[in-house]
PDB file of the backbone (N, CA, C, O) and the ligand in Angstrom, with CONECT records:
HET     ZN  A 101       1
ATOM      1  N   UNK A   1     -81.485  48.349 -28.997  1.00  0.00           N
ATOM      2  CA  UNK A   1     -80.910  48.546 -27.664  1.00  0.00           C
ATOM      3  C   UNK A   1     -81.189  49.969 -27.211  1.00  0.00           C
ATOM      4  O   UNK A   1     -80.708  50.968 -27.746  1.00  0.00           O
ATOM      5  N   UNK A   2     -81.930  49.962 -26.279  1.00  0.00           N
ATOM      6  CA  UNK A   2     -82.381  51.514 -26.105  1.00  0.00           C
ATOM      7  C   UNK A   2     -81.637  52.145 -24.366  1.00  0.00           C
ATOM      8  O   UNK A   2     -81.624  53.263 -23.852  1.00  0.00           O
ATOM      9  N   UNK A   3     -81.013  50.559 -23.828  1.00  0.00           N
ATOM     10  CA  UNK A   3     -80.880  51.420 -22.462  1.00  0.00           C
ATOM     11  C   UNK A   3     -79.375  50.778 -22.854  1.00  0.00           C
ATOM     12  O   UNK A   3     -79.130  49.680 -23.355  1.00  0.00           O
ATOM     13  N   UNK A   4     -78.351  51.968 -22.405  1.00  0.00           N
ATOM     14  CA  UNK A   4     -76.884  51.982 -22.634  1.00  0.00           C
ATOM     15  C   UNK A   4     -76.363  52.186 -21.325  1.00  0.00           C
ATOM     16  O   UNK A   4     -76.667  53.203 -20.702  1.00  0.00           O
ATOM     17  N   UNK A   5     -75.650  51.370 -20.873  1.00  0.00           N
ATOM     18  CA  UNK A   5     -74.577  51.062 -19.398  1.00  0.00           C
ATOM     19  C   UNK A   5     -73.763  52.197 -20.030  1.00  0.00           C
ATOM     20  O   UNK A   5     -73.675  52.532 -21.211  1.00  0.00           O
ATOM     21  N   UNK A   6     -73.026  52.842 -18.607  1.00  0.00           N
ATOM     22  CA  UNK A   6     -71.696  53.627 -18.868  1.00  0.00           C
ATOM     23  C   UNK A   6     -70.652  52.427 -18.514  1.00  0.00           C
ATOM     24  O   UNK A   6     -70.703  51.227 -18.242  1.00  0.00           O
ATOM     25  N   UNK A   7     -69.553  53.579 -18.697  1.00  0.00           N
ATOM     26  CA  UNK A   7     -68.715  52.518 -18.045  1.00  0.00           C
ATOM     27  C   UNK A   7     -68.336  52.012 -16.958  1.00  0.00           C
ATOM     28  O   UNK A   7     -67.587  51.057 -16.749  1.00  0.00           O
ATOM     29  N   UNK A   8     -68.900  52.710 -16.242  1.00  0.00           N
ATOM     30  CA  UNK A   8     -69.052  52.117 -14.545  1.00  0.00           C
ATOM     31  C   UNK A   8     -69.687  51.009 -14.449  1.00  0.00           C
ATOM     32  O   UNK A   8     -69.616  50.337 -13.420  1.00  0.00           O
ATOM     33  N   UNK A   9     -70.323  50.684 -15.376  1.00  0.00           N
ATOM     34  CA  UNK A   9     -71.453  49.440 -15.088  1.00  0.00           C
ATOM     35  C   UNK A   9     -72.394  49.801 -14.420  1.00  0.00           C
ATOM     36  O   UNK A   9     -73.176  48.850 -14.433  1.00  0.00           O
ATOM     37  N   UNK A  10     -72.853  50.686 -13.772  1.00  0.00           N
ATOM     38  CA  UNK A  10     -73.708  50.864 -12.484  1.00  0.00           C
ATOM     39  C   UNK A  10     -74.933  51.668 -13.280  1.00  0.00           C
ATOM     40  O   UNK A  10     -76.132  51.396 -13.343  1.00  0.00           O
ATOM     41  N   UNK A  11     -74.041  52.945 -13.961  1.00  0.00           N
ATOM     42  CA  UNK A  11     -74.986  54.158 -14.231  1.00  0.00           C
ATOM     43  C   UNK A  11     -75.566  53.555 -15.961  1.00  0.00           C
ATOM     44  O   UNK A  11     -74.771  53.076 -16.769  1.00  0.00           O
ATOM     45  N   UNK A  12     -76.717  53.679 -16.175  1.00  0.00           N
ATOM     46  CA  UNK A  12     -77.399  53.443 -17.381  1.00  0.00           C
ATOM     47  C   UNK A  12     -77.968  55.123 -18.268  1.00  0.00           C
ATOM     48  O   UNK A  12     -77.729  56.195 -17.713  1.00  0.00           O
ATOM     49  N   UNK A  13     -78.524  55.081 -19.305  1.00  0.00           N
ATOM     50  CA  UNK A  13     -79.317  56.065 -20.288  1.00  0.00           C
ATOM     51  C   UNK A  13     -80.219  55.212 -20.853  1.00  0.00           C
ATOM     52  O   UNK A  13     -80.219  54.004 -21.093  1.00  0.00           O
ATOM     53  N   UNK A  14     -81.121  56.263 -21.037  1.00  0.00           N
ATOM     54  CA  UNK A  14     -82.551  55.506 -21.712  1.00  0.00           C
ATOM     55  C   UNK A  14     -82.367  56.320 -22.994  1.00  0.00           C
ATOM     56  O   UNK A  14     -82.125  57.527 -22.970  1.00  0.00           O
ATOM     57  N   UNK A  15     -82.487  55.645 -24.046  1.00  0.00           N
ATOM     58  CA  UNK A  15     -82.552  56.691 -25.484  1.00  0.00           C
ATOM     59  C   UNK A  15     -83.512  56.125 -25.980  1.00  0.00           C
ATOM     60  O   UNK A  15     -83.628  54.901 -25.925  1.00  0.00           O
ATOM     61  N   UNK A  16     -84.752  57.236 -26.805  1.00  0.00           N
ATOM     62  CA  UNK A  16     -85.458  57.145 -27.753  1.00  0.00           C
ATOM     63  C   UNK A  16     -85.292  56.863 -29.304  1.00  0.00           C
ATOM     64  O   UNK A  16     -84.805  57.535 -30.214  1.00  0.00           O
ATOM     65  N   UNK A  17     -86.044  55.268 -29.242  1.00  0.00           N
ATOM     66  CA  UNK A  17     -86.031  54.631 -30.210  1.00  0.00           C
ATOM     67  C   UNK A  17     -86.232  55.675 -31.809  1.00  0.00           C
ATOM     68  O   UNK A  17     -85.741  55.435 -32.912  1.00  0.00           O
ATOM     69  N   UNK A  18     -87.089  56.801 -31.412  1.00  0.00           N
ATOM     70  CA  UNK A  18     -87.860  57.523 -32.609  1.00  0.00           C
ATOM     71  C   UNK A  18     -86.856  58.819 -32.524  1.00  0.00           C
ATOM     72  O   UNK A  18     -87.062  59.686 -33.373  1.00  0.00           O
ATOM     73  N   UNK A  19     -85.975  59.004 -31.751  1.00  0.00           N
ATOM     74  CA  UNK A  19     -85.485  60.490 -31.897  1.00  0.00           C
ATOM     75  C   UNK A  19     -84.188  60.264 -31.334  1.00  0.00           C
ATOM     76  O   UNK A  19     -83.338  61.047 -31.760  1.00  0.00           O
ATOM     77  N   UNK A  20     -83.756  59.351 -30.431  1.00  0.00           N
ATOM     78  CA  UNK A  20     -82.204  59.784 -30.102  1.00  0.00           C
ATOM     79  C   UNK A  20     -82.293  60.190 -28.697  1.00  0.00           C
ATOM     80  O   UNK A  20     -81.470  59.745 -27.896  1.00  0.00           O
ATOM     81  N   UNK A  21     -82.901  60.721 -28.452  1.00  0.00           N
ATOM     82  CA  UNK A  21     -83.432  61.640 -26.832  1.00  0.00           C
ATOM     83  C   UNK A  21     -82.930  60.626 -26.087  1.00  0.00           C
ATOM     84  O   UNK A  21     -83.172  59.446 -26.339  1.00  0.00           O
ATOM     85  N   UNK A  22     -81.946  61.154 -24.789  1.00  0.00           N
ATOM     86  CA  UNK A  22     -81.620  60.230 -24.376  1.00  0.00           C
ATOM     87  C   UNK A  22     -82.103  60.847 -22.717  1.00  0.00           C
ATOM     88  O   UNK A  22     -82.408  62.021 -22.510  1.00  0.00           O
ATOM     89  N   UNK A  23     -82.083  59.882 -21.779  1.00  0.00           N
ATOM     90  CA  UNK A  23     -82.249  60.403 -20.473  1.00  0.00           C
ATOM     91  C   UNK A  23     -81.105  59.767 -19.801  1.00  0.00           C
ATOM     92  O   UNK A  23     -80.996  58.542 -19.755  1.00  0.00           O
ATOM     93  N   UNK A  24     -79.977  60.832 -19.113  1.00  0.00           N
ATOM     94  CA  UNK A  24     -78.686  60.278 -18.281  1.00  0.00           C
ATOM     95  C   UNK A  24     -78.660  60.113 -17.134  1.00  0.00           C
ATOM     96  O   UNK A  24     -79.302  60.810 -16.348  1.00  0.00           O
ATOM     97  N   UNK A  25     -77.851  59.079 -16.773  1.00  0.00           N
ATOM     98  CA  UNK A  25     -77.654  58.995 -15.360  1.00  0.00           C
ATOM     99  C   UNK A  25     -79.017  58.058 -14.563  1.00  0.00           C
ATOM    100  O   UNK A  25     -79.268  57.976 -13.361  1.00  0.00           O
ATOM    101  N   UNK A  26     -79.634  57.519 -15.571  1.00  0.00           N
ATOM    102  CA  UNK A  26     -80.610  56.605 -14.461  1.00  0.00           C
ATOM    103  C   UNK A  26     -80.564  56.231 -13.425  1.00  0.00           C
ATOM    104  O   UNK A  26     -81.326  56.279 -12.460  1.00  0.00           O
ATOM    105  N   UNK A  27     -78.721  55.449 -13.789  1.00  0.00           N
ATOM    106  CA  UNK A  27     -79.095  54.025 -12.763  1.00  0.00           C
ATOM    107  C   UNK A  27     -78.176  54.767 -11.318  1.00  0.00           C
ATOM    108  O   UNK A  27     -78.104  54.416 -10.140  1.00  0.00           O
ATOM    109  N   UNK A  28     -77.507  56.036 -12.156  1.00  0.00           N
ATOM    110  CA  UNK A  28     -76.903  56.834 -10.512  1.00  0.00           C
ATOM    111  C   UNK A  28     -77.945  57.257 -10.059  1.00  0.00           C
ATOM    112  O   UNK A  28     -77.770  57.375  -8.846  1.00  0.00           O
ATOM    113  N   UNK A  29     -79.234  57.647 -10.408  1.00  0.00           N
ATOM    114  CA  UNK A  29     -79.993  58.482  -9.463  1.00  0.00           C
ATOM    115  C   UNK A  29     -81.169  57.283  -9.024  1.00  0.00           C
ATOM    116  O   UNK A  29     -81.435  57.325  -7.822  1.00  0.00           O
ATOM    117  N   UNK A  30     -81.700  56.527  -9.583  1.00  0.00           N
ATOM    118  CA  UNK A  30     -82.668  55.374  -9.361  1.00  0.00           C
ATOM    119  C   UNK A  30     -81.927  54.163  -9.267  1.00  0.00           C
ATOM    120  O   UNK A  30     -82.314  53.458  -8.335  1.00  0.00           O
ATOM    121  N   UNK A  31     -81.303  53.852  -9.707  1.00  0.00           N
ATOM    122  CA  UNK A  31     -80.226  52.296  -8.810  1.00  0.00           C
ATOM    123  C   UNK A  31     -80.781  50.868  -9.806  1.00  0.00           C
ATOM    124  O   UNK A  31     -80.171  49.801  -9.873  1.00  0.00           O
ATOM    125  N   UNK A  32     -82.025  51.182 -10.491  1.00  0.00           N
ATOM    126  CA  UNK A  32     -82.133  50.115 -10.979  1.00  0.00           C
ATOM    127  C   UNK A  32     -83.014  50.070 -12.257  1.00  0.00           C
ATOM    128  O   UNK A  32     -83.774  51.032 -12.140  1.00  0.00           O
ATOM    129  N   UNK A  33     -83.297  49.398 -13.468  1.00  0.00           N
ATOM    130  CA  UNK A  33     -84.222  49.507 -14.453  1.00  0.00           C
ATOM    131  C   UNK A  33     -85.969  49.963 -13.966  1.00  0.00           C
ATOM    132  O   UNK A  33     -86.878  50.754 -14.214  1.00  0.00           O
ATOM    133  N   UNK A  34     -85.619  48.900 -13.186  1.00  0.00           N
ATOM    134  CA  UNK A  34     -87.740  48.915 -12.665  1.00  0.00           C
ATOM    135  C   UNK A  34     -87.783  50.860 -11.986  1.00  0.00           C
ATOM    136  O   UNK A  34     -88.141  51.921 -12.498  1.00  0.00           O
ATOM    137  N   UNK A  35     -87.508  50.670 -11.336  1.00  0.00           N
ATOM    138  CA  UNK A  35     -87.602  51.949 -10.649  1.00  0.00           C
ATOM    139  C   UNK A  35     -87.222  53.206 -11.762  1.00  0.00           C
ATOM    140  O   UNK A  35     -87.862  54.257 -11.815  1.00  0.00           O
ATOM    141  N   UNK A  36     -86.329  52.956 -12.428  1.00  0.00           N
ATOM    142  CA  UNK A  36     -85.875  54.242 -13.445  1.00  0.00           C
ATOM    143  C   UNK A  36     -87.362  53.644 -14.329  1.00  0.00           C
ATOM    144  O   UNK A  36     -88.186  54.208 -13.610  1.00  0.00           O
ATOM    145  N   UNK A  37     -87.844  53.224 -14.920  1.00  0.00           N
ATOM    146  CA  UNK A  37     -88.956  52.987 -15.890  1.00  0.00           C
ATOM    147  C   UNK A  37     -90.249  53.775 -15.059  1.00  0.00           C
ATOM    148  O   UNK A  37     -90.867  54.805 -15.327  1.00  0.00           O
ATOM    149  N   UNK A  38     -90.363  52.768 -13.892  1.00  0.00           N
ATOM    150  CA  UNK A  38     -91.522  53.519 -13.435  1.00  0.00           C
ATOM    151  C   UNK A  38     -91.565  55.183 -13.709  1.00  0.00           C
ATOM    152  O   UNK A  38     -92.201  55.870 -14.509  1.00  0.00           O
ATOM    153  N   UNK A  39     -90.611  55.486 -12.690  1.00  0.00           N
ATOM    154  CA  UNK A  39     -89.985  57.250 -13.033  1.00  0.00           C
ATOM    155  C   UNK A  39     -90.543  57.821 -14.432  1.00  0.00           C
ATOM    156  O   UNK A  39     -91.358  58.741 -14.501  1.00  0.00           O
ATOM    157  N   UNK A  40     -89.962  57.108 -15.597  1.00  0.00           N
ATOM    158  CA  UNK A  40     -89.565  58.101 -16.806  1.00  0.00           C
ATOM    159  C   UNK A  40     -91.159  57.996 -16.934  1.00  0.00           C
ATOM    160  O   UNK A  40     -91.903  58.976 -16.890  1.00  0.00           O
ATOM    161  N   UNK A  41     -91.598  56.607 -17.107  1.00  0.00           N
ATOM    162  CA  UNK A  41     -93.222  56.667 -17.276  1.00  0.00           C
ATOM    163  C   UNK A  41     -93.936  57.911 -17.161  1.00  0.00           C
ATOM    164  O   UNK A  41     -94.519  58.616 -17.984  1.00  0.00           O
ATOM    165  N   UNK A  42     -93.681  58.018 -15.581  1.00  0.00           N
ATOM    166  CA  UNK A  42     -94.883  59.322 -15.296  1.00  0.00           C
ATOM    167  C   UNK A  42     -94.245  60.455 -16.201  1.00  0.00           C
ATOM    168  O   UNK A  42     -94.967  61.354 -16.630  1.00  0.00           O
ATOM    169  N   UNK A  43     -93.154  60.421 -16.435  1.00  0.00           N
ATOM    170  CA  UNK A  43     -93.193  61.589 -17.464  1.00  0.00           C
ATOM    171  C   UNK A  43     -93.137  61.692 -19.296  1.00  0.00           C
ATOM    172  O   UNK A  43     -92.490  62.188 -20.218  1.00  0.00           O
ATOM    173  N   UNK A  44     -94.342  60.819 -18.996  1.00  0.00           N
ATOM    174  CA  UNK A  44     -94.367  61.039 -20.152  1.00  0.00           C
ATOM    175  C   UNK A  44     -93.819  59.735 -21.195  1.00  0.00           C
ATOM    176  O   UNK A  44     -94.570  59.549 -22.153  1.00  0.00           O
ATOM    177  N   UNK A  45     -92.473  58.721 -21.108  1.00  0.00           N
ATOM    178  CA  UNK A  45     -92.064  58.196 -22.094  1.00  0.00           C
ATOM    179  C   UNK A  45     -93.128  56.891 -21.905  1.00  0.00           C
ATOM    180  O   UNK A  45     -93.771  56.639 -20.886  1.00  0.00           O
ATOM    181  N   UNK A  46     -93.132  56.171 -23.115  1.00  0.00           N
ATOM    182  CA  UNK A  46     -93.881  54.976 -23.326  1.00  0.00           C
ATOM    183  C   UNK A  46     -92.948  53.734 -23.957  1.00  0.00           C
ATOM    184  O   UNK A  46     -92.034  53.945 -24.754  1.00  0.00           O
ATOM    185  N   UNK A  47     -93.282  52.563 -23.530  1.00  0.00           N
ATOM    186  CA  UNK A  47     -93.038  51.849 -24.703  1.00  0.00           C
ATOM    187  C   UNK A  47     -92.975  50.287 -23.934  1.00  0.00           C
ATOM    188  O   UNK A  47     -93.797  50.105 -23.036  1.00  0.00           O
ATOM    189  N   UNK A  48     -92.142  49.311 -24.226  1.00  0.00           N
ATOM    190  CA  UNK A  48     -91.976  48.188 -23.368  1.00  0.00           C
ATOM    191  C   UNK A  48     -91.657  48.016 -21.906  1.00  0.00           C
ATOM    192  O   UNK A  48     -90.974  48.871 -21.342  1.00  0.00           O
ATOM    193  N   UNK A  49     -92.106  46.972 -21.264  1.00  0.00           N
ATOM    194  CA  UNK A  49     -91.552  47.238 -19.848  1.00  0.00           C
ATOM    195  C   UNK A  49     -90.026  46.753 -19.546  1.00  0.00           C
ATOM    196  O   UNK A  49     -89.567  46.779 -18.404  1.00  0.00           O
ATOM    197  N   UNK A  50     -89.311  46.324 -20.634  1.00  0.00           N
ATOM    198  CA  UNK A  50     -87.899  45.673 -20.590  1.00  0.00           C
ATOM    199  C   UNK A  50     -86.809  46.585 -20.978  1.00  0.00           C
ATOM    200  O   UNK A  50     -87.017  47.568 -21.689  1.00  0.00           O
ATOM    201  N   UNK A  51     -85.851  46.323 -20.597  1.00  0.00           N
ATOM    202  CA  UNK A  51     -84.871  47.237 -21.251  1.00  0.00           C
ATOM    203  C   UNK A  51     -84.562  47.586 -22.577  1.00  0.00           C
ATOM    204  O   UNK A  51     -84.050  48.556 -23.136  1.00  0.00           O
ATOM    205  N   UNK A  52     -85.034  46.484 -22.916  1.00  0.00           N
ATOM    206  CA  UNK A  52     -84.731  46.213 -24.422  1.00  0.00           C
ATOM    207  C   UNK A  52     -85.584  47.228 -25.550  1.00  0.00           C
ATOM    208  O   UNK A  52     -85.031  47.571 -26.596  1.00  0.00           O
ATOM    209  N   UNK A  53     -86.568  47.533 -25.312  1.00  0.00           N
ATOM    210  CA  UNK A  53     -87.298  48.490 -25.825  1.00  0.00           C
ATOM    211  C   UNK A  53     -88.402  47.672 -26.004  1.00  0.00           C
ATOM    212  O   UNK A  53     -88.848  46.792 -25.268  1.00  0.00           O
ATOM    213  N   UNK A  54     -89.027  48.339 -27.775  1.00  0.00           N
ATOM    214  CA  UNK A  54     -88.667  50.120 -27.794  1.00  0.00           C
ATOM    215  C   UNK A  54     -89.252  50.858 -27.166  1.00  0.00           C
ATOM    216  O   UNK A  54     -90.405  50.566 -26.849  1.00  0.00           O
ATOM    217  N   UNK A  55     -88.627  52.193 -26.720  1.00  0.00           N
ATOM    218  CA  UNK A  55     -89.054  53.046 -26.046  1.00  0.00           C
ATOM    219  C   UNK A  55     -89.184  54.395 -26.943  1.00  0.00           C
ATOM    220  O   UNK A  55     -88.627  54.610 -28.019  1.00  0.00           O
ATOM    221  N   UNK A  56     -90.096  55.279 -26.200  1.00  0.00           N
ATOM    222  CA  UNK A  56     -90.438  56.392 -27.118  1.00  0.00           C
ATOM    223  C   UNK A  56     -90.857  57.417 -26.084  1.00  0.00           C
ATOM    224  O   UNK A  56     -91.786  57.377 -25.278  1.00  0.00           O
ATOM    225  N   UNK A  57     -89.435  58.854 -26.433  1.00  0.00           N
ATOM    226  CA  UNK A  57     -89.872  59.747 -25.350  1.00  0.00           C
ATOM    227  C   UNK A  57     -91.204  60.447 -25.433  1.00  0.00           C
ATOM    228  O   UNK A  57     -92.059  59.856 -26.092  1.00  0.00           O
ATOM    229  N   UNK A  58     -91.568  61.702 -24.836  1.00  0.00           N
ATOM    230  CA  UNK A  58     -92.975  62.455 -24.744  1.00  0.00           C
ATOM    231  C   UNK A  58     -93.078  62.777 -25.580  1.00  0.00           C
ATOM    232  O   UNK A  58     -94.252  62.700 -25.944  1.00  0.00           O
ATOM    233  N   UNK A  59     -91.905  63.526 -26.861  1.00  0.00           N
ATOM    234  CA  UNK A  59     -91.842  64.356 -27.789  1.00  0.00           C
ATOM    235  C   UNK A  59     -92.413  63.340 -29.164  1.00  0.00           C
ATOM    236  O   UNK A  59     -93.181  63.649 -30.075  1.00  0.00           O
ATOM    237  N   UNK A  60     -91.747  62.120 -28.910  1.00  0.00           N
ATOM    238  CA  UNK A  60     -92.084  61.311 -30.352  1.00  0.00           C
ATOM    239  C   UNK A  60     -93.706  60.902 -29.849  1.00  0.00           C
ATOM    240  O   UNK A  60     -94.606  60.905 -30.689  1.00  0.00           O
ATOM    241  N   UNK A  61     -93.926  60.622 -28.690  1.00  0.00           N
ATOM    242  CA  UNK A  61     -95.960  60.504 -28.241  1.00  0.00           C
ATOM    243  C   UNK A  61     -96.115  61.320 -29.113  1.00  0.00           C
ATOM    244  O   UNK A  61     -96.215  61.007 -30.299  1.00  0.00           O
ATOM    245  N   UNK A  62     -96.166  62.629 -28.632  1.00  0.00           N
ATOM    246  CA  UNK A  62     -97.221  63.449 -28.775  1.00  0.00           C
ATOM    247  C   UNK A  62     -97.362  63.449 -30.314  1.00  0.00           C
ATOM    248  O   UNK A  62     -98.483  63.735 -30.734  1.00  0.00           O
ATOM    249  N   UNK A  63     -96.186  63.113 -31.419  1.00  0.00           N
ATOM    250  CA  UNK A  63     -96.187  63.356 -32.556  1.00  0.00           C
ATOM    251  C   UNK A  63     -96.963  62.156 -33.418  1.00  0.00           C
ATOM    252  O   UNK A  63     -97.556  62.124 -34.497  1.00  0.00           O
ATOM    253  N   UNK A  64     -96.617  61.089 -32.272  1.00  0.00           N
ATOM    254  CA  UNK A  64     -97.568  59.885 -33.202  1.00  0.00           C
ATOM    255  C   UNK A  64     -99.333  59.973 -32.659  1.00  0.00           C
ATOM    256  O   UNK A  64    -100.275  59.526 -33.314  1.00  0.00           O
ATOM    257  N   UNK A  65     -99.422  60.577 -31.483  1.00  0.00           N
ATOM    258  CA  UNK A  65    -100.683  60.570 -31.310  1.00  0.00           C
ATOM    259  C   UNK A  65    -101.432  61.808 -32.109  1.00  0.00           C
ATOM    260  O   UNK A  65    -102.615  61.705 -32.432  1.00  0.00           O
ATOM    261  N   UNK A  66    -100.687  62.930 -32.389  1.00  0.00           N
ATOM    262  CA  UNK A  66    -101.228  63.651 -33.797  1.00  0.00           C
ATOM    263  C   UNK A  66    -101.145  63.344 -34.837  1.00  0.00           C
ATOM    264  O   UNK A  66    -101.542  64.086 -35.736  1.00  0.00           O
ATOM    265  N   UNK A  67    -100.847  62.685 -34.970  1.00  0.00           N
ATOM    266  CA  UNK A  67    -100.644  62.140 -36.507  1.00  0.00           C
ATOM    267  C   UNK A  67    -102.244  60.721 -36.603  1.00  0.00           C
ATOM    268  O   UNK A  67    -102.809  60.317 -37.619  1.00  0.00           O
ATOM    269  N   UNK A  68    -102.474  60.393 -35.360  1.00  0.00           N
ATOM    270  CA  UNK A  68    -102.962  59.430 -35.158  1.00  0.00           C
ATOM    271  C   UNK A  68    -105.019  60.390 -35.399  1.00  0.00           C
ATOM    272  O   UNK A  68    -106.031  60.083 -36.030  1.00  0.00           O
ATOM    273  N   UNK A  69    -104.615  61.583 -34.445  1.00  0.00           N
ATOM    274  CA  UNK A  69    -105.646  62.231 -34.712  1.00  0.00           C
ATOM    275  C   UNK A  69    -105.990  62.946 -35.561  1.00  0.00           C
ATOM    276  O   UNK A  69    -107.136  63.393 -35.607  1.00  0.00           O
ATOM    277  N   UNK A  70    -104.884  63.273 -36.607  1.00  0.00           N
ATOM    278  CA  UNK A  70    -105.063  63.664 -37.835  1.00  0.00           C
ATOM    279  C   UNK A  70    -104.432  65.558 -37.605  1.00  0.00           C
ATOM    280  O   UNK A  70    -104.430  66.329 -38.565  1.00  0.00           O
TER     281      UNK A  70
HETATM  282 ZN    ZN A 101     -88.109  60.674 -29.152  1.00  0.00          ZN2+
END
């Protein structure tokens, strides 16, 4: 489970599957999954297009793609 409702129901967090990293306040500032995904995308996080995961912020990329390049 990588995207966590508050208790408002409204507002969501995206947390990284590989680190914890979480991003707050999605769904107050973007209103909805699709639109908060698109968003985090360009910066950087990767992973499924569902809520469900997994997701992986910039910091855990960059570490698997060095590891990947040796
Ligand atoms: Zn991470």
């Amino acid at each position: 489970m990588t995207v966590l409702h508050e208790s408002d129901g409204i507002d969501f967090r995206l947390v990284c599957d590989g680190c914890g990293a979480a991003v707050e306040r999605l769904g107050a500032n973007l209103h909805n999954w699709d639109l908060a995904w698109s968003f985090i995308k360009r910066h950087g996080w990767i992973g499924d297009r569902s809520r469900q995961g997994p997701h992986g912020c910039p910091r855990c990329t960059r570490r698997a793609a060095a590891a990947i390049d040796g």
